[in-house]
PDB file of the backbone (N, CA, C, O) and the ligand in Angstrom, with CONECT records:
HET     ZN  A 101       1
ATOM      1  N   UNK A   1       0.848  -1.172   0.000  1.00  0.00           N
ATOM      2  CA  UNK A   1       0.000   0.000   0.000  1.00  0.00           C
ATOM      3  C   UNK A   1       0.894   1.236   0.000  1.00  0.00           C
ATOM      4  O   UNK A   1       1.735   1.332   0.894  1.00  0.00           O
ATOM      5  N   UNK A   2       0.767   2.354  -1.084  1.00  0.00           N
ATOM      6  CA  UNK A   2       1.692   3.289  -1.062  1.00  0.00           C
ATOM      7  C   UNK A   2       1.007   4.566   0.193  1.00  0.00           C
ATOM      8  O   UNK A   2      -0.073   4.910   0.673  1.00  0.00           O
ATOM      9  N   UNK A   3       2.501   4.918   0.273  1.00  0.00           N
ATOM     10  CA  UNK A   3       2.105   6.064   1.331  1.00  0.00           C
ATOM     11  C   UNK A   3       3.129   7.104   0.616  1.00  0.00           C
ATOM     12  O   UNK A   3       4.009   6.953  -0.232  1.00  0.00           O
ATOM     13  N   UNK A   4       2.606   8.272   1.360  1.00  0.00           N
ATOM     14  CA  UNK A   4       3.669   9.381   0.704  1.00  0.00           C
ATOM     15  C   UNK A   4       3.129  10.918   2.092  1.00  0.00           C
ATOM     16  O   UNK A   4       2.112  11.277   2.685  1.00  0.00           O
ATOM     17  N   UNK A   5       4.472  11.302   1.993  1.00  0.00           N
ATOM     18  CA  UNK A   5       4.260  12.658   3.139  1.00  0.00           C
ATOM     19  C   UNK A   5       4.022  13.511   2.146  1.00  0.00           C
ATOM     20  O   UNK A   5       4.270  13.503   0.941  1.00  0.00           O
ATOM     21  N   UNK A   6       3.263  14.574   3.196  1.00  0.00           N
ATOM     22  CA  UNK A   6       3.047  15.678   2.944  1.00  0.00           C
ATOM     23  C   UNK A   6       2.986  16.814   3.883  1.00  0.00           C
ATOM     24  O   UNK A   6       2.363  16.651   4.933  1.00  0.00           O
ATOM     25  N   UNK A   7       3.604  18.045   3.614  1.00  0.00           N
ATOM     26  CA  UNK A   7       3.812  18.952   4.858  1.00  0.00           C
ATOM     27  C   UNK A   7       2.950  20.084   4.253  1.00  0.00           C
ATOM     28  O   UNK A   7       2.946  20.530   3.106  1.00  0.00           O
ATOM     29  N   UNK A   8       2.080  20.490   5.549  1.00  0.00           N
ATOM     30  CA  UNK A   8       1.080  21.166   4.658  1.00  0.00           C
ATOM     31  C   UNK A   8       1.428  22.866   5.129  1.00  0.00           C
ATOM     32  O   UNK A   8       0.665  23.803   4.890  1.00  0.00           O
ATOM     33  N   UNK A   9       2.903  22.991   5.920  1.00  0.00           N
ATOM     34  CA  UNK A   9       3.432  24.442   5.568  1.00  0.00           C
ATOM     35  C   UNK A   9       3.639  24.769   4.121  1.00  0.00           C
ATOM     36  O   UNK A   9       3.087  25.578   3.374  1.00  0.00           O
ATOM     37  N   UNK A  10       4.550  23.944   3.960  1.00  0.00           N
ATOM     38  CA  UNK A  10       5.447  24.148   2.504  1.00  0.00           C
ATOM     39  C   UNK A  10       4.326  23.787   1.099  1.00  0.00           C
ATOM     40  O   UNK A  10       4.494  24.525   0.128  1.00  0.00           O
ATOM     41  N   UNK A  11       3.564  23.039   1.012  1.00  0.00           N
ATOM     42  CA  UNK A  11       2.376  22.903   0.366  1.00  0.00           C
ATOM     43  C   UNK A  11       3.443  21.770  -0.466  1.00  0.00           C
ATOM     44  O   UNK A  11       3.732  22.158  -1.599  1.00  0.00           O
ATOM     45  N   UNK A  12       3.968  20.633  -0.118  1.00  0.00           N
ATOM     46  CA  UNK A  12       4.838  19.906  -0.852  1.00  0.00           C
ATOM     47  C   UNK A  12       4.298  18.350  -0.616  1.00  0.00           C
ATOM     48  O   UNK A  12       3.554  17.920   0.265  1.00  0.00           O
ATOM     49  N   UNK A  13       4.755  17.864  -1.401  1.00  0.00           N
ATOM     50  CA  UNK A  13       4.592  16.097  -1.086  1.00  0.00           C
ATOM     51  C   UNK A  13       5.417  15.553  -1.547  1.00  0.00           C
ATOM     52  O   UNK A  13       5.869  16.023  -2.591  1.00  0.00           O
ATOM     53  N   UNK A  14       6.063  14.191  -0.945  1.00  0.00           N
ATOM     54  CA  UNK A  14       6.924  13.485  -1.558  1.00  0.00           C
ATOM     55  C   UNK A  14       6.878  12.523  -2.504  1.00  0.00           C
ATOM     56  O   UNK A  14       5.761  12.523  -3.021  1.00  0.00           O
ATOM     57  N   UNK A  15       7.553  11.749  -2.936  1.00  0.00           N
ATOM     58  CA  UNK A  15       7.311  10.577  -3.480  1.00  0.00           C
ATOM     59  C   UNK A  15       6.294   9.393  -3.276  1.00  0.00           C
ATOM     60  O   UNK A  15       6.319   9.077  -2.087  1.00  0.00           O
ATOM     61  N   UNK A  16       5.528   8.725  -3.895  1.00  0.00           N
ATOM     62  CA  UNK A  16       4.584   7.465  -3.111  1.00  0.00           C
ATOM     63  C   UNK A  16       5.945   5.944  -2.874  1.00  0.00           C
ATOM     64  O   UNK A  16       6.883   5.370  -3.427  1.00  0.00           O
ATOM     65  N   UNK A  17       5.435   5.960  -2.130  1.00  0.00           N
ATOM     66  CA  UNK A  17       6.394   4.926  -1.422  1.00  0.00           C
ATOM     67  C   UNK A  17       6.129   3.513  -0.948  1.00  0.00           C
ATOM     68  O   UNK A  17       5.629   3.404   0.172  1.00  0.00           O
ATOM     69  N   UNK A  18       6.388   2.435  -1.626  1.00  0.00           N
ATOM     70  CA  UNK A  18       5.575   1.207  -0.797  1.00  0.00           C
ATOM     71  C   UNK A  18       5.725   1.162   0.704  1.00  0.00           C
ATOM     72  O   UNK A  18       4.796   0.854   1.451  1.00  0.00           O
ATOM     73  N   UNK A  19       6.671   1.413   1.021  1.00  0.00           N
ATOM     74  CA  UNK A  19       6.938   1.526   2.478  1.00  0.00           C
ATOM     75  C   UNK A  19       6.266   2.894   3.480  1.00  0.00           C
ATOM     76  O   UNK A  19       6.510   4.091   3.327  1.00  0.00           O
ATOM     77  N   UNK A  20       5.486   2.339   4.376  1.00  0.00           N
ATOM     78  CA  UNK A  20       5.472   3.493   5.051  1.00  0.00           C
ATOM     79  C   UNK A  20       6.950   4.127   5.760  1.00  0.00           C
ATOM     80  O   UNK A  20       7.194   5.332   5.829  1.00  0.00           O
ATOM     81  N   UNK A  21       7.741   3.169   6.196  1.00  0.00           N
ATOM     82  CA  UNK A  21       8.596   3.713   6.904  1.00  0.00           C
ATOM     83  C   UNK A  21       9.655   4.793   5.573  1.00  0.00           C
ATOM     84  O   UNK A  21      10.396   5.667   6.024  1.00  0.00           O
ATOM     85  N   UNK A  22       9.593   4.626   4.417  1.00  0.00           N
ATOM     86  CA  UNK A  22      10.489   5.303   3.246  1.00  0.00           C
ATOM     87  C   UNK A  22       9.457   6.766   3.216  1.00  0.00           C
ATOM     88  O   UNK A  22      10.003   7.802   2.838  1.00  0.00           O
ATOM     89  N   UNK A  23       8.549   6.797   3.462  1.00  0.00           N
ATOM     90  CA  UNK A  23       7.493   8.024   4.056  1.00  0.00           C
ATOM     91  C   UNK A  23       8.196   9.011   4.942  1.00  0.00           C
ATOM     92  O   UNK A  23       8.619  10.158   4.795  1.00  0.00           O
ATOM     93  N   UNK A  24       8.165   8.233   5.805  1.00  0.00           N
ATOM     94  CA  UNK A  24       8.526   8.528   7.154  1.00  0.00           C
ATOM     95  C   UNK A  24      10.229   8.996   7.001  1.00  0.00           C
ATOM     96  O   UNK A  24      10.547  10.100   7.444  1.00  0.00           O
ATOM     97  N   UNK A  25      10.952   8.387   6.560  1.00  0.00           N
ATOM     98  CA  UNK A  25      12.142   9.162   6.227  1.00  0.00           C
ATOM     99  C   UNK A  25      12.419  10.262   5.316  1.00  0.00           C
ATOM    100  O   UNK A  25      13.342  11.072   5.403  1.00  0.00           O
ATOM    101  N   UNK A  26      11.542  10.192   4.467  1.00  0.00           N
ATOM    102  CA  UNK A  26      10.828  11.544   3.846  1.00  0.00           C
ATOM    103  C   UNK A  26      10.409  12.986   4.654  1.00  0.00           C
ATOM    104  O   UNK A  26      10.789  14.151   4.526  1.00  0.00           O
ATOM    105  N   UNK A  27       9.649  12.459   5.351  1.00  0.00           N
ATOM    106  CA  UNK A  27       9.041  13.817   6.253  1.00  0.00           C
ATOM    107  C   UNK A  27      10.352  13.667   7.606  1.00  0.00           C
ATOM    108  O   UNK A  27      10.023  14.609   8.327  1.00  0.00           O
ATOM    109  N   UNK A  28      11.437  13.095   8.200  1.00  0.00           N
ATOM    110  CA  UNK A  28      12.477  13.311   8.671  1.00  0.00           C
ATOM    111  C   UNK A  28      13.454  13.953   7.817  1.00  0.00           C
ATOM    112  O   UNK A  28      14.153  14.783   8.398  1.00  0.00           O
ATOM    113  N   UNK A  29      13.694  13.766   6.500  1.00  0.00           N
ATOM    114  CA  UNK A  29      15.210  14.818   6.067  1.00  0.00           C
ATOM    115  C   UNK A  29      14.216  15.966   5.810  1.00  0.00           C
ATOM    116  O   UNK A  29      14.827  17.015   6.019  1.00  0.00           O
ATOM    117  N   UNK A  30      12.829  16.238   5.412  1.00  0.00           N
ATOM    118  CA  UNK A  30      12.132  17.202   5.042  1.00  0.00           C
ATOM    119  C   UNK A  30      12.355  18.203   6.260  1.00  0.00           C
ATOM    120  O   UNK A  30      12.795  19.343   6.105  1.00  0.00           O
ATOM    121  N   UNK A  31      11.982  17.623   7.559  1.00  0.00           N
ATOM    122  CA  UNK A  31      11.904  18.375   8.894  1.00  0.00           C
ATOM    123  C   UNK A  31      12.962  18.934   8.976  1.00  0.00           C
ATOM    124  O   UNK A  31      12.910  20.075   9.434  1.00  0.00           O
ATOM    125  N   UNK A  32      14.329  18.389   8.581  1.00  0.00           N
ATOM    126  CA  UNK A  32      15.542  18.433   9.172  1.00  0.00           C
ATOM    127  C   UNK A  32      16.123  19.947   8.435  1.00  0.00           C
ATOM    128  O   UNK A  32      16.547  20.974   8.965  1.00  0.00           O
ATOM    129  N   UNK A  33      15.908  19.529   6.825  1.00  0.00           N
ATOM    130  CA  UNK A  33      16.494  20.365   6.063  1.00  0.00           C
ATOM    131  C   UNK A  33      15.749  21.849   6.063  1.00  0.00           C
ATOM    132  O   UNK A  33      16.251  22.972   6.104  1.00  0.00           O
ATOM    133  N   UNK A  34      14.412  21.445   6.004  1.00  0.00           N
ATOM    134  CA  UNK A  34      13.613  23.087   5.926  1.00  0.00           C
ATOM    135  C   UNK A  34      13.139  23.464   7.216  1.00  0.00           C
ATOM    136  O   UNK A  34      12.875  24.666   7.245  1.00  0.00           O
ATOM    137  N   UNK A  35      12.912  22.802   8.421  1.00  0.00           N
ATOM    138  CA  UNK A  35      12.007  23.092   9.572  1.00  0.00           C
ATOM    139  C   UNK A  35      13.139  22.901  10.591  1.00  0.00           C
ATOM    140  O   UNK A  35      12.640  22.882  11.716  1.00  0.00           O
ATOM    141  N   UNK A  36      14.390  22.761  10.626  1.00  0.00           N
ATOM    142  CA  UNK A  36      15.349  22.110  11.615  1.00  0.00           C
ATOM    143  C   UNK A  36      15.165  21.595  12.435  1.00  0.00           C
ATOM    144  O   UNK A  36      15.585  21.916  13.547  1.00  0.00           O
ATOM    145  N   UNK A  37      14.276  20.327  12.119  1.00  0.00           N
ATOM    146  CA  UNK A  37      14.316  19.236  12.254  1.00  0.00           C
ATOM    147  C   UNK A  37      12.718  19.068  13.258  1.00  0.00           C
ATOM    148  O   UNK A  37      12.178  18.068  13.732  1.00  0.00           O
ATOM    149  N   UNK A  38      12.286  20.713  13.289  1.00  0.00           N
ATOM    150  CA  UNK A  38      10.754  20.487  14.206  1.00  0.00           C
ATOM    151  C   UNK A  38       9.787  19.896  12.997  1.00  0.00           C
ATOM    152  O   UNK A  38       9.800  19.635  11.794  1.00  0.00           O
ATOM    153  N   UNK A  39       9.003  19.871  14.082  1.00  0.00           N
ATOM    154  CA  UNK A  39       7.077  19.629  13.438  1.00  0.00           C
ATOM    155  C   UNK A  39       6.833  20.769  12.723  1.00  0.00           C
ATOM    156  O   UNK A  39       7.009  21.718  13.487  1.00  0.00           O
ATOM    157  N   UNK A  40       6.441  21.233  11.378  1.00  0.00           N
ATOM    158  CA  UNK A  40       5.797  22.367  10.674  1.00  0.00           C
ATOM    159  C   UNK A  40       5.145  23.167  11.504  1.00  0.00           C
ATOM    160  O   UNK A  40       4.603  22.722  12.516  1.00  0.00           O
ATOM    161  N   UNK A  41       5.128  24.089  11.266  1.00  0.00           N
ATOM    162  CA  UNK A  41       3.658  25.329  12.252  1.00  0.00           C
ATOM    163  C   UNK A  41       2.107  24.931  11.794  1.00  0.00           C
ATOM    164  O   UNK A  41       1.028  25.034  12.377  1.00  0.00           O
ATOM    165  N   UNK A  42       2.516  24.396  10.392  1.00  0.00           N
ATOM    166  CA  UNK A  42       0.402  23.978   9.616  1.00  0.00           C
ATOM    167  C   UNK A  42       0.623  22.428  10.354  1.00  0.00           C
ATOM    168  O   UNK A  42      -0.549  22.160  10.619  1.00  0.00           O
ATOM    169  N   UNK A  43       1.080  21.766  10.628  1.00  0.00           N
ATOM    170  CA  UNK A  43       1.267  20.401  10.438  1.00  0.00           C
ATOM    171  C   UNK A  43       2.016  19.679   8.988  1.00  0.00           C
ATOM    172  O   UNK A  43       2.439  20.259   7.988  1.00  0.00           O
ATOM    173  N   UNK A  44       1.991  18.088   9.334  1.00  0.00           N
ATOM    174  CA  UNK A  44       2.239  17.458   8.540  1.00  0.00           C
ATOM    175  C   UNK A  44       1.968  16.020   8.511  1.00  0.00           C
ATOM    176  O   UNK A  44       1.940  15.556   9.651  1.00  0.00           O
ATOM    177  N   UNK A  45       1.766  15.191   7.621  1.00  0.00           N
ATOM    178  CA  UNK A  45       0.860  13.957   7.383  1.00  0.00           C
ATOM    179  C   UNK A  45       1.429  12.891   6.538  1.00  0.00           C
ATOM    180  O   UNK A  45       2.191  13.246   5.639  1.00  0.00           O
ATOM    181  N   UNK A  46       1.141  11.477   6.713  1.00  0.00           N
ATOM    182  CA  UNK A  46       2.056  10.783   5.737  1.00  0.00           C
ATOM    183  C   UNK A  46       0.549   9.798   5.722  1.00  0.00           C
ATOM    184  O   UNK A  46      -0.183   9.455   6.651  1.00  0.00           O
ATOM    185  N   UNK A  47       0.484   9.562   4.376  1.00  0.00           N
ATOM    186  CA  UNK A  47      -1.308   9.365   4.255  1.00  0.00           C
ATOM    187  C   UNK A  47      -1.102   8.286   2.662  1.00  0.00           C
ATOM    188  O   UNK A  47      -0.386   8.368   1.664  1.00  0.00           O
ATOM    189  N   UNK A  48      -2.159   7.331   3.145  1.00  0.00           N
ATOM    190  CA  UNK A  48      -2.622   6.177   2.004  1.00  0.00           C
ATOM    191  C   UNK A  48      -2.069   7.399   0.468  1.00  0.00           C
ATOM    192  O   UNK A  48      -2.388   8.583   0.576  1.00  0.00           O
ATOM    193  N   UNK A  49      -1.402   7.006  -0.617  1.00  0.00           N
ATOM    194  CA  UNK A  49      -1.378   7.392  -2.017  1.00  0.00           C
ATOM    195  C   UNK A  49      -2.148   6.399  -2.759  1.00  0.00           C
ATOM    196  O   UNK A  49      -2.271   5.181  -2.628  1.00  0.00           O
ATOM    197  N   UNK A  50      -2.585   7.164  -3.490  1.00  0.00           N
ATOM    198  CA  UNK A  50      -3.737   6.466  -4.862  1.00  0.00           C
ATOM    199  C   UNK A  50      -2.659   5.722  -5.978  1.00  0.00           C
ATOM    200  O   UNK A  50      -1.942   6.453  -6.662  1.00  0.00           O
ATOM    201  N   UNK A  51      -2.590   4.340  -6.113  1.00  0.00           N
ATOM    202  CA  UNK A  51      -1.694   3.752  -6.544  1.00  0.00           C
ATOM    203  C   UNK A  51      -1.757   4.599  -8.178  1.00  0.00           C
ATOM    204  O   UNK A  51      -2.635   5.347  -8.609  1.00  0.00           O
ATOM    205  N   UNK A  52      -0.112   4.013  -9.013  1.00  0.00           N
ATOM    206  CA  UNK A  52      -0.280   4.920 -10.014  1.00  0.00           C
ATOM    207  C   UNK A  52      -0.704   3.952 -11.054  1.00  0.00           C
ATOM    208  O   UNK A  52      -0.186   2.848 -10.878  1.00  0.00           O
ATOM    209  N   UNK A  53      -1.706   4.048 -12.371  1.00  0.00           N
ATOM    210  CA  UNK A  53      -2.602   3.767 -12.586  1.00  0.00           C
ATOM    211  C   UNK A  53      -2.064   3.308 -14.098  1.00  0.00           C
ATOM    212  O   UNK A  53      -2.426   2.247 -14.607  1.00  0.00           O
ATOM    213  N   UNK A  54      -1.072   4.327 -14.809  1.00  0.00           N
ATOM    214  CA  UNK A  54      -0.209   4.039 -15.981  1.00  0.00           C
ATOM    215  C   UNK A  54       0.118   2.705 -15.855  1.00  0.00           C
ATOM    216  O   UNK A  54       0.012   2.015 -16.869  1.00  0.00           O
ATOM    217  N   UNK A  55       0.493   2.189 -14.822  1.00  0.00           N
ATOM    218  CA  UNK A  55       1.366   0.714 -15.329  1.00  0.00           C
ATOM    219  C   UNK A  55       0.445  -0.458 -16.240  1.00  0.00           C
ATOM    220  O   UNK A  55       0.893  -1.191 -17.122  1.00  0.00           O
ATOM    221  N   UNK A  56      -1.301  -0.371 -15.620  1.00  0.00           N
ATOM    222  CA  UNK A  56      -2.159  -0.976 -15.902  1.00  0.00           C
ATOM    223  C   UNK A  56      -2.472  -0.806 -17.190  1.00  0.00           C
ATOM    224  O   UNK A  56      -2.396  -1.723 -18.007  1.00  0.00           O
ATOM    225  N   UNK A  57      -2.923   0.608 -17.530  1.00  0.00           N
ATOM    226  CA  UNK A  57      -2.877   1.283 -18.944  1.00  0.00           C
ATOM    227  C   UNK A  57      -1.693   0.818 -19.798  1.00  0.00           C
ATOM    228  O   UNK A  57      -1.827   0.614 -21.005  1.00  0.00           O
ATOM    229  N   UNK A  58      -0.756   0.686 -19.277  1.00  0.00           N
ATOM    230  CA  UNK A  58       0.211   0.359 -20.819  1.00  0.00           C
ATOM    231  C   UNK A  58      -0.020  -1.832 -20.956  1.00  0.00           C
ATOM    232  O   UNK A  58       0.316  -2.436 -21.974  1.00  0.00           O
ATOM    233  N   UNK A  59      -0.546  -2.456 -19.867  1.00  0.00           N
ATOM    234  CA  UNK A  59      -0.527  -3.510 -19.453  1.00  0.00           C
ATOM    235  C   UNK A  59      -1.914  -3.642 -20.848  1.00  0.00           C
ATOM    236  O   UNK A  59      -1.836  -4.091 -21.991  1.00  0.00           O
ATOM    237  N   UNK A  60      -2.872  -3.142 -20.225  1.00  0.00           N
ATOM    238  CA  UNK A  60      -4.132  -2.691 -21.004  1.00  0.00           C
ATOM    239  C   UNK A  60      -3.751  -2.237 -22.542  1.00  0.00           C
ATOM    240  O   UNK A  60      -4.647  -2.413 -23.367  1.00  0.00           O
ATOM    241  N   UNK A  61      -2.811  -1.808 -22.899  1.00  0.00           N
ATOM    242  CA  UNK A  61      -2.571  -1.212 -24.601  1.00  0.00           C
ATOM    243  C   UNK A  61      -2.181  -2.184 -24.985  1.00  0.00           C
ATOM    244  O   UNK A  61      -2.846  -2.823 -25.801  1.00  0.00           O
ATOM    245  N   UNK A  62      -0.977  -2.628 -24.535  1.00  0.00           N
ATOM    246  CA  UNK A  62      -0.188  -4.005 -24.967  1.00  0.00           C
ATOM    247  C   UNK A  62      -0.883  -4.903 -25.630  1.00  0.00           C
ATOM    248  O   UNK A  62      -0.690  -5.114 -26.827  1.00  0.00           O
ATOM    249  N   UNK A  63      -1.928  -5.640 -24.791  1.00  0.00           N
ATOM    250  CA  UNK A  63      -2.878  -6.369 -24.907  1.00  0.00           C
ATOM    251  C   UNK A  63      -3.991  -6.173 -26.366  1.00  0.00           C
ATOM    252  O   UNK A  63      -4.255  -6.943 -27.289  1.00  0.00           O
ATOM    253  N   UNK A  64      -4.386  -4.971 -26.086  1.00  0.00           N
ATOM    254  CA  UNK A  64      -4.864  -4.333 -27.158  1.00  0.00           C
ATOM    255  C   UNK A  64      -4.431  -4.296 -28.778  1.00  0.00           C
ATOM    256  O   UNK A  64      -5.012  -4.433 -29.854  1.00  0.00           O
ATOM    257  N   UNK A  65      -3.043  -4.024 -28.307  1.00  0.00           N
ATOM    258  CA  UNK A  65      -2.351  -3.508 -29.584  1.00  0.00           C
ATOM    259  C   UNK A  65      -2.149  -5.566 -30.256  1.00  0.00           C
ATOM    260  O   UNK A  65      -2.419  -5.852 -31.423  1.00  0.00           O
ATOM    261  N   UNK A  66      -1.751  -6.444 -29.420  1.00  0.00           N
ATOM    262  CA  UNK A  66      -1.662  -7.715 -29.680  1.00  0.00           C
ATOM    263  C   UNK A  66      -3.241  -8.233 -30.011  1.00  0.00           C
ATOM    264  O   UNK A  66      -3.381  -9.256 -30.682  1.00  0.00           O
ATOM    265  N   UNK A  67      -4.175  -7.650 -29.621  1.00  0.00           N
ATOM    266  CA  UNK A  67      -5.385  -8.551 -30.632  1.00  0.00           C
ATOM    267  C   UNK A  67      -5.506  -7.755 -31.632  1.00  0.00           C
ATOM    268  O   UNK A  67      -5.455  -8.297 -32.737  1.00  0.00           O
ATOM    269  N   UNK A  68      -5.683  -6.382 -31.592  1.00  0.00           N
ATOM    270  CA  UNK A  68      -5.056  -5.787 -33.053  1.00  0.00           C
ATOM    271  C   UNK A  68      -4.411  -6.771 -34.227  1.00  0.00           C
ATOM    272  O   UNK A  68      -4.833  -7.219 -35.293  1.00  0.00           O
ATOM    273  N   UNK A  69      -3.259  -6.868 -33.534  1.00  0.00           N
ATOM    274  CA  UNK A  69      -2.502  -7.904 -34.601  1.00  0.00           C
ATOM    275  C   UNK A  69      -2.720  -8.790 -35.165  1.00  0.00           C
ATOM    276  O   UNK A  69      -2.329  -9.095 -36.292  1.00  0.00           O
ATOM    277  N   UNK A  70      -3.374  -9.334 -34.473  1.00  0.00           N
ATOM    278  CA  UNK A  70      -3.854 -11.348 -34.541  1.00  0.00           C
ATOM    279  C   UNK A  70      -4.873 -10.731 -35.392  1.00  0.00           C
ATOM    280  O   UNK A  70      -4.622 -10.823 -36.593  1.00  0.00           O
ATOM    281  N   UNK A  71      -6.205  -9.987 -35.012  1.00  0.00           N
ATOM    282  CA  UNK A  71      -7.190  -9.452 -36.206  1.00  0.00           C
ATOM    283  C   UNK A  71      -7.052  -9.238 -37.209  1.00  0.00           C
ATOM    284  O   UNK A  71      -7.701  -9.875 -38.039  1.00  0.00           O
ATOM    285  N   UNK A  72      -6.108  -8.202 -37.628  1.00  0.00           N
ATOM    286  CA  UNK A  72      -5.703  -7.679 -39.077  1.00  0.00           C
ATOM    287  C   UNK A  72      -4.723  -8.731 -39.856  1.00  0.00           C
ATOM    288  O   UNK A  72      -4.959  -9.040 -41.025  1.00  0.00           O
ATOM    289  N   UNK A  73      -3.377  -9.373 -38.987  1.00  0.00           N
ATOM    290  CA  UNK A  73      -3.018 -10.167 -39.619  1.00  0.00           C
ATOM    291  C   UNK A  73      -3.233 -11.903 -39.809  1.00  0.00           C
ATOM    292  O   UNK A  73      -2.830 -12.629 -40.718  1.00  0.00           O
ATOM    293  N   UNK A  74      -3.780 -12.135 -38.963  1.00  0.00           N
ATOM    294  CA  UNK A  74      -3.970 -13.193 -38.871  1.00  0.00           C
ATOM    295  C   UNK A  74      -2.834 -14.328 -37.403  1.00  0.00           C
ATOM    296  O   UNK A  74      -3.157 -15.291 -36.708  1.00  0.00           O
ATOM    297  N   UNK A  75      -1.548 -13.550 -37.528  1.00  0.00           N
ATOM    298  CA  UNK A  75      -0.863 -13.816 -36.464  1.00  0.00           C
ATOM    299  C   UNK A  75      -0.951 -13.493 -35.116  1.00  0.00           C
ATOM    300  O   UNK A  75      -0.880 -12.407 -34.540  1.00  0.00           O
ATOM    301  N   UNK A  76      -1.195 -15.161 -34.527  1.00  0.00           N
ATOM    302  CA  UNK A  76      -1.306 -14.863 -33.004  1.00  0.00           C
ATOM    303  C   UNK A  76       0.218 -14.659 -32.008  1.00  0.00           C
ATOM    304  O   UNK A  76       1.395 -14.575 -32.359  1.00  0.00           O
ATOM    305  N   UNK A  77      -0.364 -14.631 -30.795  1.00  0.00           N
ATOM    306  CA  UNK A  77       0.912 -14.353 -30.262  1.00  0.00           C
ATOM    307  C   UNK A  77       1.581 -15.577 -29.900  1.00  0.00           C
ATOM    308  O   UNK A  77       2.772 -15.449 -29.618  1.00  0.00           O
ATOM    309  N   UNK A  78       1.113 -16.674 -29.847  1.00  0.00           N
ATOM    310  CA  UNK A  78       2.377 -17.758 -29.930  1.00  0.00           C
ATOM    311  C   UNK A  78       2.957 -17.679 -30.994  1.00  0.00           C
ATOM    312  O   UNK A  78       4.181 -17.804 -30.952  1.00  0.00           O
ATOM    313  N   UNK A  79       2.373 -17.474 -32.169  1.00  0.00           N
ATOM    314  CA  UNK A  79       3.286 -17.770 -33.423  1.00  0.00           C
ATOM    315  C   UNK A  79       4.638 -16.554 -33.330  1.00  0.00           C
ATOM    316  O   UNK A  79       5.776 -16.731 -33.764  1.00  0.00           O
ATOM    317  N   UNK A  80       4.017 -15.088 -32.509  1.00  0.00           N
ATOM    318  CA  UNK A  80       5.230 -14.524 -32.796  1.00  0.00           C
ATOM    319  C   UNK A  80       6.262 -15.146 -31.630  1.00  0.00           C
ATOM    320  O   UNK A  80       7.463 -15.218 -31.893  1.00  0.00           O
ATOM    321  N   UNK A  81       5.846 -15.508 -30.576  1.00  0.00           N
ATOM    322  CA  UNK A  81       6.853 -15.983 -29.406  1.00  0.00           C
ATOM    323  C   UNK A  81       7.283 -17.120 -30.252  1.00  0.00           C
ATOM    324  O   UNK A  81       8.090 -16.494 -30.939  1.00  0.00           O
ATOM    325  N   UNK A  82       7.330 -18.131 -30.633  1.00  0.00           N
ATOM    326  CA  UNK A  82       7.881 -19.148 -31.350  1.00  0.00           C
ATOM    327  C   UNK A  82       8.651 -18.585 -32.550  1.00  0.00           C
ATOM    328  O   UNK A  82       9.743 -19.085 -32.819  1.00  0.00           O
ATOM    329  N   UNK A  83       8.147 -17.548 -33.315  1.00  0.00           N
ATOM    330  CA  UNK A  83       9.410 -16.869 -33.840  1.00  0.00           C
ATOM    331  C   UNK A  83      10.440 -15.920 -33.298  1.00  0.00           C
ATOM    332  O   UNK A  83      11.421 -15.652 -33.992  1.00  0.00           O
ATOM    333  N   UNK A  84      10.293 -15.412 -32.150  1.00  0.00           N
ATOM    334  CA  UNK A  84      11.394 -14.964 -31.292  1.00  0.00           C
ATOM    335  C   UNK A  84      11.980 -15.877 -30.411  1.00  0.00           C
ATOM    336  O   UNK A  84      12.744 -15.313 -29.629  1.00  0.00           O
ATOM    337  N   UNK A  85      11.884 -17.261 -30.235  1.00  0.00           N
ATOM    338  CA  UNK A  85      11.933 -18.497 -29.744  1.00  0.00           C
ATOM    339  C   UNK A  85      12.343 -18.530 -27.993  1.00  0.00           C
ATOM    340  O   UNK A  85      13.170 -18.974 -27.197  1.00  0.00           O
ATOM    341  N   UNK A  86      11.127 -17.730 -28.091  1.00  0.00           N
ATOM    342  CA  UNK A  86      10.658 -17.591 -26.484  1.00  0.00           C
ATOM    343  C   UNK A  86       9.520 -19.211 -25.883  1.00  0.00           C
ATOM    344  O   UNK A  86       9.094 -19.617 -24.802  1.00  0.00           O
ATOM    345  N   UNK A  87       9.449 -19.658 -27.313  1.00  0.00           N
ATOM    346  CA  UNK A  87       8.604 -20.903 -26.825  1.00  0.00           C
ATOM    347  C   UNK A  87       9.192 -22.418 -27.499  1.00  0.00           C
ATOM    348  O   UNK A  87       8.637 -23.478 -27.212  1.00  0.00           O
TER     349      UNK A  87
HETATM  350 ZN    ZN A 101       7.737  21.943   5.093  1.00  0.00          ZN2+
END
């Protein structure tokens, strides 16, 4: 489950992170470097991220673009894996 900080002085967020604790070291060099090393004056939060959604979409085209193929040409995808002799 990704997590990612956010300090809601600076209006910033970090990276999504599988790890909460890679979060959490996030909003520690954040504290350190801009806040010396306190808690923000607005606060700050390290909160569930909305996984990123592209990986599925190109997973989803791929797929797409391969019955494409097989449709128009007639070639499926074993025949091309057996000609790249992946099979
Ligand atoms: Zn900040």
């Amino acid at each position: 489950m990704p997590h990612r900080y956010t300090c809601r002085t600076c209006r910033t967020s970090g990276a999504a992170h599988d790890q909460k604790s890679d979060a959490e070291a996030d909003r520690d060099a954040h504290r350190i470097t801009t806040h010396g090393g306190m808690t923000p004056p607005d606060g700050d939060h390290i909160r569930y991220a909305q996984p990123d959604h592209r990986g599925a979409l190109i997973v989803l085209g791929v797929l797409c673009g391969l019955v494409l193929v097989e449709t128009v040409t007639g070639i499926s995808v074993d025949d091309i894996a057996r000609w790249l002799g992946l099979l």
